[in-house]
PDB file of N, CA, C and O in Angstrom:
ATOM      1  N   UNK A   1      -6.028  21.639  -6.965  1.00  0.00           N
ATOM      2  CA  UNK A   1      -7.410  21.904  -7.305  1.00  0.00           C
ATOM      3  C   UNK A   1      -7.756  21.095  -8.543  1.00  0.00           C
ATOM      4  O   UNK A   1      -7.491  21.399  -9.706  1.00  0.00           O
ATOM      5  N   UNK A   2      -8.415  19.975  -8.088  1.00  0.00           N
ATOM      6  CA  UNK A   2      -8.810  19.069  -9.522  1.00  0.00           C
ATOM      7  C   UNK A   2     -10.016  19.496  -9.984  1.00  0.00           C
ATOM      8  O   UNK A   2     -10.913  19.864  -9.226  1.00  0.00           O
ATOM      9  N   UNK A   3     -10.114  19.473 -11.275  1.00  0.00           N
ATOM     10  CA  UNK A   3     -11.414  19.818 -12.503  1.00  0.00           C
ATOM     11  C   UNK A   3     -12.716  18.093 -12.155  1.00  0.00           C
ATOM     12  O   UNK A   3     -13.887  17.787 -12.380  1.00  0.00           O
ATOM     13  N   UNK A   4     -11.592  17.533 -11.572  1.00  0.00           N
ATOM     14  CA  UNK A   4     -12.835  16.077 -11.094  1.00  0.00           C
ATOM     15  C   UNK A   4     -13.716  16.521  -9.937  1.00  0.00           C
ATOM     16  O   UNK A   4     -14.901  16.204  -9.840  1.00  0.00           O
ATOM     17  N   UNK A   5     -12.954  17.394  -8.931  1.00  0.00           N
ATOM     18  CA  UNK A   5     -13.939  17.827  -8.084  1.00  0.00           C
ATOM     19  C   UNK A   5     -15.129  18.381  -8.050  1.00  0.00           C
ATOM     20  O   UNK A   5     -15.188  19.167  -7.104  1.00  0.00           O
ATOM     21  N   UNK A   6     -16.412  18.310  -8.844  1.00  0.00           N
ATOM     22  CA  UNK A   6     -17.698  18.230  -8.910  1.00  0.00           C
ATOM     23  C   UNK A   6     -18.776  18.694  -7.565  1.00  0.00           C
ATOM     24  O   UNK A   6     -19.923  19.090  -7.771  1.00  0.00           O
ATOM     25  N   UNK A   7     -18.379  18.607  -6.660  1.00  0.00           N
ATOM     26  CA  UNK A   7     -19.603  18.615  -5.992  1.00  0.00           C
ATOM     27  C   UNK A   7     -19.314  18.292  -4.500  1.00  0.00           C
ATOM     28  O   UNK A   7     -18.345  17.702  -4.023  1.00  0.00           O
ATOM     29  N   UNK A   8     -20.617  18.937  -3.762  1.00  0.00           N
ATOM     30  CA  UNK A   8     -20.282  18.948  -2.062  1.00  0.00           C
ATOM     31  C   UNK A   8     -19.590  17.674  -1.519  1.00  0.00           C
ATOM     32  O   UNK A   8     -18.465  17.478  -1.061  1.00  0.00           O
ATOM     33  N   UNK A   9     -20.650  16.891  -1.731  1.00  0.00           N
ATOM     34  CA  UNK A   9     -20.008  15.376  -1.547  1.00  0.00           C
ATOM     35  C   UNK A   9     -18.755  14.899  -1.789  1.00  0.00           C
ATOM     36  O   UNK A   9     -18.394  14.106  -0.920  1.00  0.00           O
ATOM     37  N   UNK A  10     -18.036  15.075  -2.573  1.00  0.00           N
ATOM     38  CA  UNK A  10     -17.090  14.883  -3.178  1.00  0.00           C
ATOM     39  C   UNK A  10     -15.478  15.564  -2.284  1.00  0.00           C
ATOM     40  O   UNK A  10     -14.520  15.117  -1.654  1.00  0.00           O
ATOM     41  N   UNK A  11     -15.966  16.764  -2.720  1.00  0.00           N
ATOM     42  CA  UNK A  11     -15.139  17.842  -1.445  1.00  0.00           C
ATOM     43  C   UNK A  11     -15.011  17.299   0.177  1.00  0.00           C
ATOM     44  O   UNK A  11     -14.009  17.301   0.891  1.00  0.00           O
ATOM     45  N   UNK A  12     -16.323  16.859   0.473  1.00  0.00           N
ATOM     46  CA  UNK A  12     -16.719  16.927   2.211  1.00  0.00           C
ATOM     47  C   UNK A  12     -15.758  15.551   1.934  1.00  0.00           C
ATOM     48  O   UNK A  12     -14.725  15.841   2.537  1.00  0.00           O
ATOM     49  N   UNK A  13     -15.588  14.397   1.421  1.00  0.00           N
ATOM     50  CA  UNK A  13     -15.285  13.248   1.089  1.00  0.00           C
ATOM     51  C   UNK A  13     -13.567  13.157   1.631  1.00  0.00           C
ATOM     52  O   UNK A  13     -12.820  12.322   2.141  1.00  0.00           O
ATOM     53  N   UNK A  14     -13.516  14.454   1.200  1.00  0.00           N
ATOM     54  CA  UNK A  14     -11.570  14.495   1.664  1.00  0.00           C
ATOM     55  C   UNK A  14     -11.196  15.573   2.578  1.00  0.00           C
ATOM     56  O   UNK A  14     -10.309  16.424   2.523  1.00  0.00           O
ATOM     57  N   UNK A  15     -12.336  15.244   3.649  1.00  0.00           N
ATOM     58  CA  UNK A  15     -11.654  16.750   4.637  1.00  0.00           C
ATOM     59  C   UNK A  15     -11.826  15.669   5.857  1.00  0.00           C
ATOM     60  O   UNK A  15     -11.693  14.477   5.582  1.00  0.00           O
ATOM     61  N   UNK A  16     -12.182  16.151   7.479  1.00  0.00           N
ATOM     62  CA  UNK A  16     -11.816  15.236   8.341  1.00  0.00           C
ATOM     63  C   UNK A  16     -13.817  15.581   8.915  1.00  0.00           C
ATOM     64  O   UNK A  16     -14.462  16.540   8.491  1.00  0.00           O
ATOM     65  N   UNK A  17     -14.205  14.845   9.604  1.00  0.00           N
ATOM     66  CA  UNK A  17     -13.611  13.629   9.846  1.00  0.00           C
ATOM     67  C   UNK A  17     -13.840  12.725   9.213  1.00  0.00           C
ATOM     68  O   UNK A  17     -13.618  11.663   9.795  1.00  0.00           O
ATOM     69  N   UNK A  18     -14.351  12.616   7.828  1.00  0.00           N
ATOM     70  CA  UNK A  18     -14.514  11.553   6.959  1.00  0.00           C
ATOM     71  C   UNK A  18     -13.430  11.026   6.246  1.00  0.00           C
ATOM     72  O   UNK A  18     -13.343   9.889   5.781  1.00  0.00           O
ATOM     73  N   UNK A  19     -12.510  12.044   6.186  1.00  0.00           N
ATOM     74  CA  UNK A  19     -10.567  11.450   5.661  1.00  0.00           C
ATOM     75  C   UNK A  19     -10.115  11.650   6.906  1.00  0.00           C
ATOM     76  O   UNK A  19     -10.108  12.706   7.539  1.00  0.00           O
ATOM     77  N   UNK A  20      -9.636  10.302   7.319  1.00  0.00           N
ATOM     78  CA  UNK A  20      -8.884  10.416   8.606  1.00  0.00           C
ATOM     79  C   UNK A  20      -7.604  10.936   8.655  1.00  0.00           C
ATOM     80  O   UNK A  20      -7.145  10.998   7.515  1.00  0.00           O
ATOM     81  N   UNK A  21      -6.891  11.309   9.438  1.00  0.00           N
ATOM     82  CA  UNK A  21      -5.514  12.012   9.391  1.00  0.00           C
ATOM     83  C   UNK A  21      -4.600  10.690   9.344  1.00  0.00           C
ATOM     84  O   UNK A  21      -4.950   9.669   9.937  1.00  0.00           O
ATOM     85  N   UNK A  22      -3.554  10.758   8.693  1.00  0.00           N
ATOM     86  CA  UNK A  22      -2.493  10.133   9.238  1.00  0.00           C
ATOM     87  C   UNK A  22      -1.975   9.884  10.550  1.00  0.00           C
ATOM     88  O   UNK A  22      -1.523   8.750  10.707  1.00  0.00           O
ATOM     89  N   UNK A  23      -1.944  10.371  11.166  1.00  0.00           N
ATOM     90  CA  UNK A  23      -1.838  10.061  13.053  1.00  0.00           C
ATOM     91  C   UNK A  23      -2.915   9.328  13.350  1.00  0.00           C
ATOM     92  O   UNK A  23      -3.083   8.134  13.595  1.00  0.00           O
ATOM     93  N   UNK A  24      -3.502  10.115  13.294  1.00  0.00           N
ATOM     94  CA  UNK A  24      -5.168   8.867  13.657  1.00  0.00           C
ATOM     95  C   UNK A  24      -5.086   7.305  12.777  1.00  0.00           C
ATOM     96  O   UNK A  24      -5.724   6.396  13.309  1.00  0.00           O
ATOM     97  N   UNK A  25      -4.516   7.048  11.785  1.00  0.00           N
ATOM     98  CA  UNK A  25      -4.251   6.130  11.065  1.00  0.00           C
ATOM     99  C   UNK A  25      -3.474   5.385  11.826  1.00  0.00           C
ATOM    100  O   UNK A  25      -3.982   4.353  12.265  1.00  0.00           O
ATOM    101  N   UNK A  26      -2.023   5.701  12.194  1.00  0.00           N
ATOM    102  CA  UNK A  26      -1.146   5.103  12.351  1.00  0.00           C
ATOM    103  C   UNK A  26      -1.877   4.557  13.986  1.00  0.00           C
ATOM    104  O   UNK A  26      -2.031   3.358  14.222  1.00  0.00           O
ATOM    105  N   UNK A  27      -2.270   5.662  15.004  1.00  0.00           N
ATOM    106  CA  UNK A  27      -2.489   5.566  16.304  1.00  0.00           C
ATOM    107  C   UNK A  27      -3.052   4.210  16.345  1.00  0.00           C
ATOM    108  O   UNK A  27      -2.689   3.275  17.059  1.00  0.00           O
ATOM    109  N   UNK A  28      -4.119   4.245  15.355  1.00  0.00           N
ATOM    110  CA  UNK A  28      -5.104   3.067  15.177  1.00  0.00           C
ATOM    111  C   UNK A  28      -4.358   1.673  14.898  1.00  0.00           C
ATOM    112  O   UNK A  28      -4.562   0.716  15.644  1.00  0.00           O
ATOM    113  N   UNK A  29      -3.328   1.571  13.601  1.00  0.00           N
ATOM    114  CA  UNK A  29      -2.702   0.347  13.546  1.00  0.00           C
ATOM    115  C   UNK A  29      -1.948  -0.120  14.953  1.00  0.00           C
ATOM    116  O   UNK A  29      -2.092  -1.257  15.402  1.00  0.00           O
ATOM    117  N   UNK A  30      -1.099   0.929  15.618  1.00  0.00           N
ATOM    118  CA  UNK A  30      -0.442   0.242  16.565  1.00  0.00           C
ATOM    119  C   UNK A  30      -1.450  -0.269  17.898  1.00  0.00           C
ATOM    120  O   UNK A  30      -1.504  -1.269  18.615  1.00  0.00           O
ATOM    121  N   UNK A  31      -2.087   0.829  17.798  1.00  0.00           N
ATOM    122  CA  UNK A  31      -3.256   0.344  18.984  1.00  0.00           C
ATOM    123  C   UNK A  31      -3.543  -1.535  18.821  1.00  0.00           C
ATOM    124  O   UNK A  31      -3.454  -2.291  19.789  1.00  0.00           O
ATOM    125  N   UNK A  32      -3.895  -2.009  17.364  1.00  0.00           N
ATOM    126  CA  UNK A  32      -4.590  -2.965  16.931  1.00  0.00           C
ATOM    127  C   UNK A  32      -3.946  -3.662  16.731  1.00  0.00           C
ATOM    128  O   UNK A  32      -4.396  -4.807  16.733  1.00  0.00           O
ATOM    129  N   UNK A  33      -2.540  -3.481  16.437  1.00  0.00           N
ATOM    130  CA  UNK A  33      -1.356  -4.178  16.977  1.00  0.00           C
ATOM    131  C   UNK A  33      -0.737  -5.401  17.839  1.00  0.00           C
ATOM    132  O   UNK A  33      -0.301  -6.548  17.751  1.00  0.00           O
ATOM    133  N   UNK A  34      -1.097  -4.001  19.019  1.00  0.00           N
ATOM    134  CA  UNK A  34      -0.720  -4.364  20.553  1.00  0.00           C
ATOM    135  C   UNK A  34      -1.873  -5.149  21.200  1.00  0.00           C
ATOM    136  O   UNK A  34      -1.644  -6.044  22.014  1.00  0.00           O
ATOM    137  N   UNK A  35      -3.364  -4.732  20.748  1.00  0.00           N
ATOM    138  CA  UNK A  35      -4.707  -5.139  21.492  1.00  0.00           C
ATOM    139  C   UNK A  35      -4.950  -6.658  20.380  1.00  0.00           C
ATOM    140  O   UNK A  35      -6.036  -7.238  20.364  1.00  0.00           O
ATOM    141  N   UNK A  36      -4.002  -7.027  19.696  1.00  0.00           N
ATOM    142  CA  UNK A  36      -4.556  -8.321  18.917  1.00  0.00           C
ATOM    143  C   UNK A  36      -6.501  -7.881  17.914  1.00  0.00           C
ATOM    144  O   UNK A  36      -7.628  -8.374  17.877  1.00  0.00           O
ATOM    145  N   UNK A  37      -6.180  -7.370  17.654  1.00  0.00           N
ATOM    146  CA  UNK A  37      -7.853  -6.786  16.918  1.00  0.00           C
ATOM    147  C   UNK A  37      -7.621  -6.088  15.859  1.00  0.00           C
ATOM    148  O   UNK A  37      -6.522  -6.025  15.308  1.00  0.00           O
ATOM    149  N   UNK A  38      -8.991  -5.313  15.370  1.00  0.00           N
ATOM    150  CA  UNK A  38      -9.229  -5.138  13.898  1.00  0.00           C
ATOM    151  C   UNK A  38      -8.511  -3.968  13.782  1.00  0.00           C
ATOM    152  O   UNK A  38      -8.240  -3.373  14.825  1.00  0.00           O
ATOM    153  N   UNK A  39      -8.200  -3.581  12.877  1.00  0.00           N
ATOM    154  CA  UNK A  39      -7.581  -1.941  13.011  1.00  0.00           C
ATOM    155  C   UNK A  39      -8.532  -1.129  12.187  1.00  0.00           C
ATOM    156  O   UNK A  39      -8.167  -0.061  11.695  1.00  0.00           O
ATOM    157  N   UNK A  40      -9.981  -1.695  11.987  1.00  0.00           N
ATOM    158  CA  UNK A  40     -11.056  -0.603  11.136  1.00  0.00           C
ATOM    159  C   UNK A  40     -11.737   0.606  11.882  1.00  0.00           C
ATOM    160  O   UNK A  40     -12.197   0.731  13.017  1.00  0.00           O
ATOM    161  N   UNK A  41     -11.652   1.215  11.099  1.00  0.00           N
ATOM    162  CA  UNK A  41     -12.550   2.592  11.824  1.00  0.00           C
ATOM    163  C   UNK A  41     -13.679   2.456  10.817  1.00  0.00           C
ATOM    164  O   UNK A  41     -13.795   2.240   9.611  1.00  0.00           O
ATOM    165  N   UNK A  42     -14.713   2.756  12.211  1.00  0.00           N
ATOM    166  CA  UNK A  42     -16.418   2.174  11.913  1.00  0.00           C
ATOM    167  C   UNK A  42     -17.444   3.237  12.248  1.00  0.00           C
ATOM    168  O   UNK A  42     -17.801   3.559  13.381  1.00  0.00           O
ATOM    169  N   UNK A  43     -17.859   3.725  11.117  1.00  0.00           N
ATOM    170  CA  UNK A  43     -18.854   5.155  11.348  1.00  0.00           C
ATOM    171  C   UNK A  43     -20.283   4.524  10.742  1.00  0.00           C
ATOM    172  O   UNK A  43     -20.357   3.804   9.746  1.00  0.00           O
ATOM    173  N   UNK A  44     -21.471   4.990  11.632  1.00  0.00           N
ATOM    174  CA  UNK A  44     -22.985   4.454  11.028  1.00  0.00           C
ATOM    175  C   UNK A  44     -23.110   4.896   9.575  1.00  0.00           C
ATOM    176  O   UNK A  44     -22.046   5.440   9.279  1.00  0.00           O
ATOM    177  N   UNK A  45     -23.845   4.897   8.670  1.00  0.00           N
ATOM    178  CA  UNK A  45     -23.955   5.023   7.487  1.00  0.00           C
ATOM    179  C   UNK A  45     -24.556   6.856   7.733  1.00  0.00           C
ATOM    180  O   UNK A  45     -24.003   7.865   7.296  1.00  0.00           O
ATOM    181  N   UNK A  46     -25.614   6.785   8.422  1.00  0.00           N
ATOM    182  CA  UNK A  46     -25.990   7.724   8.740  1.00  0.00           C
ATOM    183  C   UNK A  46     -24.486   8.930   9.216  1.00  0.00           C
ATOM    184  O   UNK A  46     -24.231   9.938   8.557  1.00  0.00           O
ATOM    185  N   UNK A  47     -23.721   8.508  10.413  1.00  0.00           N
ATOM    186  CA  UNK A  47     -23.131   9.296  10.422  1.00  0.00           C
ATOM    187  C   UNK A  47     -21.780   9.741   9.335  1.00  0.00           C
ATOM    188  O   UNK A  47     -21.186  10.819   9.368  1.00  0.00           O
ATOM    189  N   UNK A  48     -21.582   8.917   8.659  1.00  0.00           N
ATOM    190  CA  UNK A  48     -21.021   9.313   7.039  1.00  0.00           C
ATOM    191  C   UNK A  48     -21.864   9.965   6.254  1.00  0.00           C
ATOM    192  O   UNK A  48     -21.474  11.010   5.734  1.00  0.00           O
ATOM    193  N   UNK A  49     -22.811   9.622   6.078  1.00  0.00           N
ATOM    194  CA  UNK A  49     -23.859  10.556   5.469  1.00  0.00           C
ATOM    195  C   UNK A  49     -23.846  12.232   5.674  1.00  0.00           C
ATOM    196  O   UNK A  49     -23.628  13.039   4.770  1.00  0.00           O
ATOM    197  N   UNK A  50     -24.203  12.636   7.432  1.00  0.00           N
ATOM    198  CA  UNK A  50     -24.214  13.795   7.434  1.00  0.00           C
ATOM    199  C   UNK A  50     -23.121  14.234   7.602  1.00  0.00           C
ATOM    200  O   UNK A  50     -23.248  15.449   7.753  1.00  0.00           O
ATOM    201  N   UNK A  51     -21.561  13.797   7.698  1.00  0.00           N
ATOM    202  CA  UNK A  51     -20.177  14.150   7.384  1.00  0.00           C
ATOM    203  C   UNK A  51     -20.371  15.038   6.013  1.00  0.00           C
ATOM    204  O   UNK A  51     -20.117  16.216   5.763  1.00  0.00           O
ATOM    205  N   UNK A  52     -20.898  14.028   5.277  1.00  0.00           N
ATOM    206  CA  UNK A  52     -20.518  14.456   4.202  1.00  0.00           C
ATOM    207  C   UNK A  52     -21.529  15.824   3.380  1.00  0.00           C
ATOM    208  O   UNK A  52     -21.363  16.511   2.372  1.00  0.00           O
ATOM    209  N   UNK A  53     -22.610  15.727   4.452  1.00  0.00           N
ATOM    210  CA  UNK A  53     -23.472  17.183   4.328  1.00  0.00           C
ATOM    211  C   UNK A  53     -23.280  18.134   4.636  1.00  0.00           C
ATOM    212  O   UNK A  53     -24.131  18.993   4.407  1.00  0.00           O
ATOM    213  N   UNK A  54     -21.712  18.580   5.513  1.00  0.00           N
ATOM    214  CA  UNK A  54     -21.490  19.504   6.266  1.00  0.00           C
ATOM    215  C   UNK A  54     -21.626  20.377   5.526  1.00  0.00           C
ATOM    216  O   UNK A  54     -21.907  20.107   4.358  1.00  0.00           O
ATOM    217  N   UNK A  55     -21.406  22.359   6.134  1.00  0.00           N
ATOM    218  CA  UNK A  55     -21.167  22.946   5.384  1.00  0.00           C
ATOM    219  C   UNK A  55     -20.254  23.002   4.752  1.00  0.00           C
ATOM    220  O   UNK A  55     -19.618  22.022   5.139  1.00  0.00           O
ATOM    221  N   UNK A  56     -19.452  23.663   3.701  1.00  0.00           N
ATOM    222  CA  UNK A  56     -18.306  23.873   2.921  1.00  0.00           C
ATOM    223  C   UNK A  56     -17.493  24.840   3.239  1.00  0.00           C
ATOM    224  O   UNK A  56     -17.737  26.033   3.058  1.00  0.00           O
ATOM    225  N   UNK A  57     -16.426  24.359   3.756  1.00  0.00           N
ATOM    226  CA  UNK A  57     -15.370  25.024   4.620  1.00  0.00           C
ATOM    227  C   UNK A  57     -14.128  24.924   4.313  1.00  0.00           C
ATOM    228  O   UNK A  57     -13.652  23.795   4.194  1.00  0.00           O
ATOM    229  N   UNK A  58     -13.327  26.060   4.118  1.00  0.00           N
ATOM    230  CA  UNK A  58     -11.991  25.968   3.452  1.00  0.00           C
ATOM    231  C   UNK A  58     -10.927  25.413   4.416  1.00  0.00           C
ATOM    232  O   UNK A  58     -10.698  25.977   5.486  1.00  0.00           O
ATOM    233  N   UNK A  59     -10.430  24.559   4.116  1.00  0.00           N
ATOM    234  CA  UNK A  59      -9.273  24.219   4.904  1.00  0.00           C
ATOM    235  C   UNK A  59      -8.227  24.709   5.464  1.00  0.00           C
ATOM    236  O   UNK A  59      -7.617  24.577   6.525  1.00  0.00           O
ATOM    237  N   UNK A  60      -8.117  25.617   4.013  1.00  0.00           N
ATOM    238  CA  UNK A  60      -7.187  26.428   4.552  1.00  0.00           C
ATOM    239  C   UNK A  60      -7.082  27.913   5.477  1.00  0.00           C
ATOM    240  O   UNK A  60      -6.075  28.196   6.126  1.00  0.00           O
ATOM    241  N   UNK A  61      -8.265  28.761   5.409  1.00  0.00           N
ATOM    242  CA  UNK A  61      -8.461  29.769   6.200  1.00  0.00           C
ATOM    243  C   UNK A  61      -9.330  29.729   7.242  1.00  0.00           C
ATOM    244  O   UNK A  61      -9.309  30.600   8.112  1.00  0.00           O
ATOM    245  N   UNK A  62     -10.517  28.312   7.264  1.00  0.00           N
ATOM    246  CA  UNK A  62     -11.554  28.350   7.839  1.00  0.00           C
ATOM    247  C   UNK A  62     -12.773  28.742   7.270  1.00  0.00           C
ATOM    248  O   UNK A  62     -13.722  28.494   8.015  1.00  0.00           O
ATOM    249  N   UNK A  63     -13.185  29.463   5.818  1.00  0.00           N
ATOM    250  CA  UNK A  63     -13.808  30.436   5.782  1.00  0.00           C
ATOM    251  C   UNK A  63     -14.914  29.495   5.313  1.00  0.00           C
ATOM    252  O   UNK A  63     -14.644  28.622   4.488  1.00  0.00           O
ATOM    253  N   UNK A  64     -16.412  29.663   5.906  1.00  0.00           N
ATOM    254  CA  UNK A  64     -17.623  28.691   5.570  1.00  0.00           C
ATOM    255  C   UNK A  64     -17.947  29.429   4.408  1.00  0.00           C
ATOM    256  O   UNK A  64     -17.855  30.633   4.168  1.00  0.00           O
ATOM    257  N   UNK A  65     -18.467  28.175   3.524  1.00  0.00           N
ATOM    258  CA  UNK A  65     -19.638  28.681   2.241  1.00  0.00           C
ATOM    259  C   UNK A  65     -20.691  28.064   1.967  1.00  0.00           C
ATOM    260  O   UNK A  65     -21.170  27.940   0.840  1.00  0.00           O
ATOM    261  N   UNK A  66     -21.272  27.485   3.332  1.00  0.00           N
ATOM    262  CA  UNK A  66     -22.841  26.453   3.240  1.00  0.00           C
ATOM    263  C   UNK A  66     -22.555  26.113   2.273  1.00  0.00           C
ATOM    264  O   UNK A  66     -21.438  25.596   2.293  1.00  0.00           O
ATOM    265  N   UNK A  67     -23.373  26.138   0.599  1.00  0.00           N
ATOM    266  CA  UNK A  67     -23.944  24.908   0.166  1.00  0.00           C
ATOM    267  C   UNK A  67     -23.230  25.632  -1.102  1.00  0.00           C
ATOM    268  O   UNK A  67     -23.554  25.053  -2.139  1.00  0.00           O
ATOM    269  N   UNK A  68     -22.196  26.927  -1.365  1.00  0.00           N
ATOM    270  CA  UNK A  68     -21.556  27.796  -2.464  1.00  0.00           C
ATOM    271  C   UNK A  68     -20.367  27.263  -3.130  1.00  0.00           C
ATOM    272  O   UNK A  68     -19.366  27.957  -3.308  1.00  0.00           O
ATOM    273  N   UNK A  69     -20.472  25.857  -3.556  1.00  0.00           N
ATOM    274  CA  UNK A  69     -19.646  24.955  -4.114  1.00  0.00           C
ATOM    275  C   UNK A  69     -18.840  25.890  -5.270  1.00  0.00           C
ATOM    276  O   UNK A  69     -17.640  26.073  -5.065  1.00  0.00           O
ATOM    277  N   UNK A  70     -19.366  26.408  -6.309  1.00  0.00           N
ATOM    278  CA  UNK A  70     -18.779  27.302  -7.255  1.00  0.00           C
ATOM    279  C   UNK A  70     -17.804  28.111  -6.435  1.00  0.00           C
ATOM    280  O   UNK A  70     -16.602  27.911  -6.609  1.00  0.00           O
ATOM    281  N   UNK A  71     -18.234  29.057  -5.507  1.00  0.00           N
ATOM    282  CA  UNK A  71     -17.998  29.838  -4.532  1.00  0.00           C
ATOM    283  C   UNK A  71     -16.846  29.324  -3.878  1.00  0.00           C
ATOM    284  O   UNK A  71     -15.967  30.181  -3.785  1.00  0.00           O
ATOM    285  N   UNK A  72     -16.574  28.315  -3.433  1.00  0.00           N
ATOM    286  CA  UNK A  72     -15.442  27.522  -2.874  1.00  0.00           C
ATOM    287  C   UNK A  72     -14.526  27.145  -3.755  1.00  0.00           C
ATOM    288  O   UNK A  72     -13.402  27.522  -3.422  1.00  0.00           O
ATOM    289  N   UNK A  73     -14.558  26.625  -4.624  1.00  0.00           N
ATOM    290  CA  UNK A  73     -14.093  26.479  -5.942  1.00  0.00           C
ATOM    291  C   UNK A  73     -12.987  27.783  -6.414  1.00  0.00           C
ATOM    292  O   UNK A  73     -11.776  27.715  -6.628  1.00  0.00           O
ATOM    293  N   UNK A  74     -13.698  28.689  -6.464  1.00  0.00           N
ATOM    294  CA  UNK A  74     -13.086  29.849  -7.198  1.00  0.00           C
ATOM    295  C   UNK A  74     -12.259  30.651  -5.832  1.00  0.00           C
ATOM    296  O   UNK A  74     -11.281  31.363  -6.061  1.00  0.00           O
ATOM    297  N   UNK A  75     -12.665  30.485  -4.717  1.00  0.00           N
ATOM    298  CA  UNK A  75     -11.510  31.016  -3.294  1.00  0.00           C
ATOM    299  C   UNK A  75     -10.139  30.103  -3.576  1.00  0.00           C
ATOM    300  O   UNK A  75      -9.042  30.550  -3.909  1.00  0.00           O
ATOM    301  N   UNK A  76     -10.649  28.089  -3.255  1.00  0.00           N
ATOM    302  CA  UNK A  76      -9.512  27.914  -3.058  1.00  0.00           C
ATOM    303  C   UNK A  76      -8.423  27.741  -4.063  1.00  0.00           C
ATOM    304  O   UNK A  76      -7.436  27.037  -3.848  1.00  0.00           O
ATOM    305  N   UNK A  77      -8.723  28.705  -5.669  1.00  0.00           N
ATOM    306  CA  UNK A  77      -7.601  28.772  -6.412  1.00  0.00           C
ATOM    307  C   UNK A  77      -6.921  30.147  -5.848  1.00  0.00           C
ATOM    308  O   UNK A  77      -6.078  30.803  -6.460  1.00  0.00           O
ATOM    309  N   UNK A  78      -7.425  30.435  -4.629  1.00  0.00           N
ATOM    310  CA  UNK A  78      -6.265  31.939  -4.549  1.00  0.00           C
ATOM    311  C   UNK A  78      -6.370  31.918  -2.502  1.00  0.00           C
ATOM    312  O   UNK A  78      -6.162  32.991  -1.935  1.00  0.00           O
ATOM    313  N   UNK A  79      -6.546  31.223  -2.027  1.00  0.00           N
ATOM    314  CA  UNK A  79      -6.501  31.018  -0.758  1.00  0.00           C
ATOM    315  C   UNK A  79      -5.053  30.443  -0.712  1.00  0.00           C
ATOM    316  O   UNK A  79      -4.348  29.874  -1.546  1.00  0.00           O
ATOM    317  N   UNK A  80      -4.867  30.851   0.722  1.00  0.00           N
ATOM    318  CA  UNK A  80      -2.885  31.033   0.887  1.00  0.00           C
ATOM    319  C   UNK A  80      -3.308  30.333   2.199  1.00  0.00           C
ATOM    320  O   UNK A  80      -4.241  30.941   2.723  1.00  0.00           O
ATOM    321  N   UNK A  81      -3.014  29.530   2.710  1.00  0.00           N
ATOM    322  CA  UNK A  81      -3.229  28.677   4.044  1.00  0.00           C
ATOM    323  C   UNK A  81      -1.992  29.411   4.980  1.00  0.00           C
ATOM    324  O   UNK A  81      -0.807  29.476   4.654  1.00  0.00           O
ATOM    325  N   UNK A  82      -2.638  29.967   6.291  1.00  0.00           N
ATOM    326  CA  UNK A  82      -2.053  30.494   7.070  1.00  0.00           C
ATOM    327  C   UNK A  82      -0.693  29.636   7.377  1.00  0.00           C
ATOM    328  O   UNK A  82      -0.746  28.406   7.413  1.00  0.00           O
ATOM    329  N   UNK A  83       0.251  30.186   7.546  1.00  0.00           N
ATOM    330  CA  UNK A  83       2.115  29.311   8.301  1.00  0.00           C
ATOM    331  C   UNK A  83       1.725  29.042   9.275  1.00  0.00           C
ATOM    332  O   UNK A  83       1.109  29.713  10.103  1.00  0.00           O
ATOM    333  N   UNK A  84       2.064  27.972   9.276  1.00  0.00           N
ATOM    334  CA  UNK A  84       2.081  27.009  10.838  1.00  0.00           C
ATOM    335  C   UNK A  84       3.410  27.820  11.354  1.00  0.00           C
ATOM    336  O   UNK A  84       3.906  27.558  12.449  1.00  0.00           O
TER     337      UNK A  84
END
């Protein structure tokens, strides 16, 4: 939980699908690899945009907090992410 984290944008910035997963990463290099081509992943501006408007959703339990940035903030210092 970083003190840099500021704001919706910021948060939405490192969840999916605007931070791609590692699998999806890798899938992509070998794909681009094998197909001789780019290995970029290409989203409209627009659709980065409203990525990053989503509501605010804990990663770890699921639990939404629309637009309750403080509110999110202060859960995920005591949210326990369910065992895989």
């Amino acid at each position: 939980q970083s003190p840099c984290m500021k704001n919706k944008k910021h948060y939405n910035s490192f969840q999916p699908p605007f931070l791609l997963g590692i699998e999806s990463v890798l899938a992509n290099l070998e794909q681009s690899v094998e197909g001789g081509r780019s290995c970029a992943v290409r989203a409209s501006k627009e659709e980065a945009e409203s990525w990053l408007k989503r509501d605010l959703t804990c990663r770890g339990c699921g639990t939404c907090f629309g637009n309750r940035f403080v509110e999110l903030k202060r859960h995920l210092d005591v949210c326990r992410r369910p065992s895989a």
